[in-house]
N, C-alpha and C positions, 0 to 999 in steps of 0.2 A: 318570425310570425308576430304582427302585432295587433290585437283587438282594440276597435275603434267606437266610438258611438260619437254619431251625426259628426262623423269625420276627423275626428277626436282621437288622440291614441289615451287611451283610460290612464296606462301606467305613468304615464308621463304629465297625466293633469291627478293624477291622486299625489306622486309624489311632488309636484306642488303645493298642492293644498297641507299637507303634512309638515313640509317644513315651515308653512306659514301658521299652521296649528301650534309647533313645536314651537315656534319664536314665542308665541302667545304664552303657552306654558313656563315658558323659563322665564319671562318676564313677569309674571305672576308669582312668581317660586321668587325670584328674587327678592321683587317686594317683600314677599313675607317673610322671609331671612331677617332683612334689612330690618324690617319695623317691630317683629314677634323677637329680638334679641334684648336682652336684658340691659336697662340702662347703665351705664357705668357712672354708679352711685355711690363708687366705696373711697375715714377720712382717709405742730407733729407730735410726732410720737412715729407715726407714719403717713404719709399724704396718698390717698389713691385716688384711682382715675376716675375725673368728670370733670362740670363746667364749675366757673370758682363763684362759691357762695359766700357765703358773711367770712368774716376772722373773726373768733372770740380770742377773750385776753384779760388778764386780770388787771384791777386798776384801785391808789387811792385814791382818785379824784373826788371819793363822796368820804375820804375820812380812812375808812380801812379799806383792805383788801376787795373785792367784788369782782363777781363776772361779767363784762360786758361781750357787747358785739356790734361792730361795724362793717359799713361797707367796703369792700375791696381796695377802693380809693381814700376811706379815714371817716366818710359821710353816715350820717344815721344812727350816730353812738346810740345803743341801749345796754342799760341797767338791766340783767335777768336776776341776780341775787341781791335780797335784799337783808343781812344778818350783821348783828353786832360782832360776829366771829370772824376770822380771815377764811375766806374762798380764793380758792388760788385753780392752776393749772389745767384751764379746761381742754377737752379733748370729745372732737365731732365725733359721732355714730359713723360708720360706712355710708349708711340712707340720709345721714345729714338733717336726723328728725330729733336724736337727742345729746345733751353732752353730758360724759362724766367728768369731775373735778374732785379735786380733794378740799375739806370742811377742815373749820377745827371747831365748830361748833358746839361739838359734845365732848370739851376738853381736850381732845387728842386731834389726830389728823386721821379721818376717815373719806372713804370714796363715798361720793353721793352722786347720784343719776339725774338728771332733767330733761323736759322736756325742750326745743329749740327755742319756745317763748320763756323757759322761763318757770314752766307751771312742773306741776307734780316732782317734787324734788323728795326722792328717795335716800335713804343710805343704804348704800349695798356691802359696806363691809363691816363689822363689828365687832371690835377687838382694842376694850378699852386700857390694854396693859400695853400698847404700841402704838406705831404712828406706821399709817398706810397709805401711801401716793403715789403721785406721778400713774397715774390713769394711763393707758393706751387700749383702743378697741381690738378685737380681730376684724380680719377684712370681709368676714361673713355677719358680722356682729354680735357672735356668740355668744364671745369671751371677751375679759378684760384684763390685760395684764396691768402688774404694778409691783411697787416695791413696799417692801416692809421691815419690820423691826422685830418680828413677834418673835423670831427664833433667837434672838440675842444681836445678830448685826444685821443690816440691809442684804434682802436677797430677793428674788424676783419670782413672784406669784401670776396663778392666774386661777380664776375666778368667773362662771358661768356669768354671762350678764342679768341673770335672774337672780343673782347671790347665792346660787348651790356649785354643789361640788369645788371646792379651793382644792387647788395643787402648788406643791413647792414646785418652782422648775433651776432655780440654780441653789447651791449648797455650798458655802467656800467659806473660809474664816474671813475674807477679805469683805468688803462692802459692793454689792453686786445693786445698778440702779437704771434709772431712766428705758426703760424698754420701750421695742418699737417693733413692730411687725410689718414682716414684708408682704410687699401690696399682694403678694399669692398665697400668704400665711402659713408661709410651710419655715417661717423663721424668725427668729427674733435677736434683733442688735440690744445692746447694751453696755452699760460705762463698769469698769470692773479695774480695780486696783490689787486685785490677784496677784500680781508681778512687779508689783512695786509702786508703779505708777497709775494713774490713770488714763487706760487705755480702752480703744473700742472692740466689744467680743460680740461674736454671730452664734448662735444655738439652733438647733430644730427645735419644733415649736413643741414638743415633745420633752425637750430638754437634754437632748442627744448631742451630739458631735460638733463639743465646742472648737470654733476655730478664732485665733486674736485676727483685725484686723488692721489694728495701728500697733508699729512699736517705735516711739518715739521718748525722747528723753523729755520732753511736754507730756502734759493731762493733756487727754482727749475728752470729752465726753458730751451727751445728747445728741446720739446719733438720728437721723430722720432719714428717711428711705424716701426716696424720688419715685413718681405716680407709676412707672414704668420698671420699677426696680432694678433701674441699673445702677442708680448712682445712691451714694449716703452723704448726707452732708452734717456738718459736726464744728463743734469746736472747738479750738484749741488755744491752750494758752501760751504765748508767746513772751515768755521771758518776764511774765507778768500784767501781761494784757491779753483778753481773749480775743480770737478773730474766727473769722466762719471760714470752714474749709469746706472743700469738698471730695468725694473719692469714687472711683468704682466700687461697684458691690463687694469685688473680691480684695479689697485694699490696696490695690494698685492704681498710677493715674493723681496721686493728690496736691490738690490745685488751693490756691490760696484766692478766697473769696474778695475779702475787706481788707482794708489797710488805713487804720485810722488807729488814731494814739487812745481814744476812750475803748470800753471794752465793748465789742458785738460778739453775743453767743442768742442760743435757743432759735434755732434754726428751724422755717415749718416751710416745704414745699407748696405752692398752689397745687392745685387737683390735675389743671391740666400739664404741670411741670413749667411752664415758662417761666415761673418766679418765686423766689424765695423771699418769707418773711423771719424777720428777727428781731430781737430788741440791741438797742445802743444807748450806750451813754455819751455821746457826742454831742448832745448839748447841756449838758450837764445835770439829769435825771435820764429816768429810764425811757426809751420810747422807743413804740413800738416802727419797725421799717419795712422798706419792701424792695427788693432788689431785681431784675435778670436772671434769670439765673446762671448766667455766665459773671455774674458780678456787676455789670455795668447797672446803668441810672437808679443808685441809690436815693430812696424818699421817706421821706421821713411822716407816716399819716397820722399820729395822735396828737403831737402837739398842743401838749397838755402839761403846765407845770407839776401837776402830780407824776406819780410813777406809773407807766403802763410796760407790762410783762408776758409773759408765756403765751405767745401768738398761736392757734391754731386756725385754720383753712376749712372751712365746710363745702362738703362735695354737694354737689347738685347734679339732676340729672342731666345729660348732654339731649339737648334738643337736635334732631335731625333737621335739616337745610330745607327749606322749602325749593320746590319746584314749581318754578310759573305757578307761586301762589298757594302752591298743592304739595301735602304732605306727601313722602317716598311712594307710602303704600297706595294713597290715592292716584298719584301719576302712573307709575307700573301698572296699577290694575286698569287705566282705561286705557294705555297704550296696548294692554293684552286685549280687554276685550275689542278694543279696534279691528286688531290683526284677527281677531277671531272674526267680527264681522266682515271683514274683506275675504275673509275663504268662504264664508257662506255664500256672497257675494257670486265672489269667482263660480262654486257647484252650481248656484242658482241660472247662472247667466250661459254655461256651457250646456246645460239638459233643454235650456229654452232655442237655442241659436240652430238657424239651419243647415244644411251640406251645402258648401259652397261646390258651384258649380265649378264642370271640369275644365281644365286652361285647354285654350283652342289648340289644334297642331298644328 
């Protein structure tokens, strides 16, 4: 039995109009998926994922130490510090809005916080009987880890990014340094002479279940986590020159970056992972490079007789693709209400239309 109207079978024109409803719906639903998810905004130390922003880097080109920042390609140098003390090793926010470095401003070496211009410069750690560095953010931007002196030798703290709450997280008679959080933040690498040499070790970010990651009869050290956290890359000294390596997360896999007779170490990922920046001395000062990150077309952007040093990556946010002009959410949504009005359409044009006449016999 089938129920008809003006010759119509009903069941058969609604489940139309519903799966043209239902296209509408999910294309709508997509859009906002697509555009309501959070940008991937988050920074070596460690690189996380987004589009590639400035690289800050320390430099004497104005005499001592300073923070600068340039463009991806070496274009646009700025000057954000401007102090008679050495400012050294900066390190982007997750959001890419501020960086912390270590100061020796107030006689010792403290972490100090800025704005991406440059402005409001904070000191967030305060411990004038020690020397506190090497900065690195969490991937939420919470927290700050770093290294310090205060308990007798280098061990690796971490520190609210408001300056409350400090926690020890490593404890060893050995010199524990350079930390780096992975882009999920449930870990943190670092350079640890625990075992004789200088080697790379991975922690829970908690300070739980340490595991080594290099054992080589070279120092390893300045470990950097790849946007995707698969890979770390590091470096190592080779018989007395440093070169950039790379590895799997779990220490397997390690590949040799550079091969040049001066030394390349301080390895910082780009956001989106395609390329690795580092400093060399291969033309005989320091300067800052950028590479592949498979190694290949090594470049050289500072090109600056003075020294330029400790490269970091600032994440920016990933801009979504335009379509025919039109942002995600704005095409999805008029392709939905399209399909919406073609079913209105469709019911409008069936309750109007007459019984066609019956075929002759």
């Amino acid at each position: 039995m089938s129920l008809k109207y003006n010759g119509q079978n009903i069941f058969t024109s609604v489940k139309r109009i519903g799966r043209l409803i239902l296209v509408a719906a999910l294309l709508v639903t997509l859009a906002m998926n697509v555009c309501s998810s959070p940008p991937m905004t988050q920074p070596v130390r460690a690189a996380f994922p987004g589009a590639n922003g400035k690289i800050a880097f320390d430099s004497y080109r104005d005499g001592n130490p300073e923070i600068y920042t340039m463009n991806p390609d070496g274009s646009d140098v700025t000057r954000l510090t401007n102090n008679t003390a050495d400012d050294y090793a900066p390190a982007w926010s997750p959001d890419g809005s501020k960086i912390a470095f270590q100061s020796y401003r107030d006689g010792n070496w403290e972490i100090y916080i800025m704005s991406a211009d440059g402005s409001d410069q904070t000191r967030l750690t305060n411990n004038t009987a020690a020397n506190d560095v090497s900065p690195a953010w969490s991937p939420d931007g919470s927290k700050i880890a770093f290294t310090s002196n205060r308990d007798g030798n280098y061990e690796i703290y971490v520190k609210n990014a408001d300056g409350t709450s400090e926690t020890r997280l490593t404890d060893d008679p050995a010199d524990d340094g350079y930390p780096a959080w992975s882009p999920d933040g449930s870990k943190i690498a670092f350079t640890s002479n625990r075992d004789g040499n200088y080697e790379i070790y991975v922690k829970n970010a908690d300070g739980s279940g340490l595991t080594r990651l290099t054992d080589d009869p070279a120092d390893d050290g300045r470990p950097a986590w790849s946007p995707d956290g698969s890979k770390i890359a590091f470096n190592r000294d080779c018989s007395g020159n440093l070169e950039i390596y790379v590895m799997n997360a779990d220490g397997t896999g390690v590949t040799r970056l550079t091969y040049d007779p001066a030394w390349d170490y301080a390895p910082a990922w780009s956001p989106d992972g395609s390329k690795i920046a580092f400093v060399s001395h291969r033309d005989w000062n320091w300067e800052i490079y950028v590479m592949n990150a498979d190694g290949s077309d090594q470049t050289n952007l500072t090109n600056n007789p003075a020294d330029d040093e400790h490269p970091d990556w600032q994440p920016t946010e990933i801009t979504p693709p335009m379509i025919f002009g039109l942002e995600p959410m704005m095409f999805y949504a008029l392709i939905g209400g399209a399909a919406v009005v073609v079913a209105l359409v469709v019911v409008l044009t069936m309750r109007g239309r007459k019984p066609e006449a019956p075929a002759p016999v």
